[in-house]
N, C-alpha and C positions, 0 to 999 in steps of 0.2 A: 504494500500500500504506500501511495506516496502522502508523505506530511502536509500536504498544504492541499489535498483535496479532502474533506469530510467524508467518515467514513460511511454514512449514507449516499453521500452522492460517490462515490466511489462503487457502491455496490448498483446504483443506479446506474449510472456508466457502462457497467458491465452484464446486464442484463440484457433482455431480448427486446423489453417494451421503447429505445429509446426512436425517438421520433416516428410514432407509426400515424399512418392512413388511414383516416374514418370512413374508404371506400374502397371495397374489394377492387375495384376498376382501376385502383389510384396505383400509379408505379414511379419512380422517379426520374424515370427519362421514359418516352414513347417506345411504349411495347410492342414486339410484332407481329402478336397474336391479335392486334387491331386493323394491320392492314388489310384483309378482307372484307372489315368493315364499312369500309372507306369507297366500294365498289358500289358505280352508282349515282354517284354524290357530283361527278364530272361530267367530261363528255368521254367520247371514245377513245380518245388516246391516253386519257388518266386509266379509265380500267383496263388498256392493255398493259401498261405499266407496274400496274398494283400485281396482274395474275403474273407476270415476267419474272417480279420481284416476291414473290409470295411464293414462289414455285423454288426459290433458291436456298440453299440453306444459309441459317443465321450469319454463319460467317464470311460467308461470299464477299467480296467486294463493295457491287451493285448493293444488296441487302445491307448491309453497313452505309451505303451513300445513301439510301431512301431512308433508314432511321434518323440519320444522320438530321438531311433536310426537316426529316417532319420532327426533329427536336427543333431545330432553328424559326423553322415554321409558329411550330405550338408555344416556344417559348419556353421550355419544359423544366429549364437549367433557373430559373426564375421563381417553380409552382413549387411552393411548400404545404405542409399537411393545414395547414389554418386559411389556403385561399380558396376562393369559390370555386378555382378552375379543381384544382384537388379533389374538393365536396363531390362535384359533378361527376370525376373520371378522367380516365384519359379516350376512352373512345368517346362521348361529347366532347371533349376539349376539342379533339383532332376534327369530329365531324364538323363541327359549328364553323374552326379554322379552316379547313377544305373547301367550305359553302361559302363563307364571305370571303376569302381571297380575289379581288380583285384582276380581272386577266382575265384570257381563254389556258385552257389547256397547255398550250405552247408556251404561256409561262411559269407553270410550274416543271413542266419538262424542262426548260432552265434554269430554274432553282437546283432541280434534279443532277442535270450535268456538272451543275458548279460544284456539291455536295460532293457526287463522284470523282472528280477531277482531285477536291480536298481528301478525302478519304485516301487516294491511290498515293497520294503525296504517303500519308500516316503511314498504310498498311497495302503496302503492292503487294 
């Protein structure tokens, strides 16, 4: 134990309850167990995209550049367990941000490309 933390909050510290989620849906970066969710919500070239990238495994590249964006997107790096986007989920978060994104399709497939380009920098 260290001297200048309190031995209650030391043991809090080290517990399981620290910072939890009042919403099974709530994760702390965009999960991608949501992307399928998300079909629908565009036009045609968002859900070919989703099913491309949905079809990949977690570690893929692509699949890391689509999490990626839809963190940047959602803001996700921002949402702690006390804000509303939390309360709601992350699949409302992401749908609501999907639906009012301003653009067609072809800007989010540039978001998309950008995400990837960053990603392949990180992890080629």
């Amino acid at each position: 134990m260290f001297p200048c933390i309190p031995a209650y909050l030391y043991t809090w510290l080290l517990s399981d309850k620290i910072a939890p989620m009042y919403n099974d849906d709530t994760e702390l970066l965009f999960p991608s167990r949501v992307i399928p969710e998300l079909a629908g919500e565009r036009g045609p070239q968002w859900d070919d995209l989703l099913k491309r990238v949905a079809a990949l495994p977690q570690d893929h590249p692509e699949h890391l550049a689509f999490v990626l964006m839809m963190v940047k997107l959602n803001s996700c790096t921002s949402c702690n367990a006390d804000s509303f986007r939390a309360m709601r989920g992350c699949t409302q978060c992401a749908l609501q941000n999907v639906k009012r994104l301003k653009g067609d399709d072809a800007e989010l497939l540039k978001l998309y490309d950008k995400a990837r380009k960053e990603a392949e920098k990180i992890a080629p």
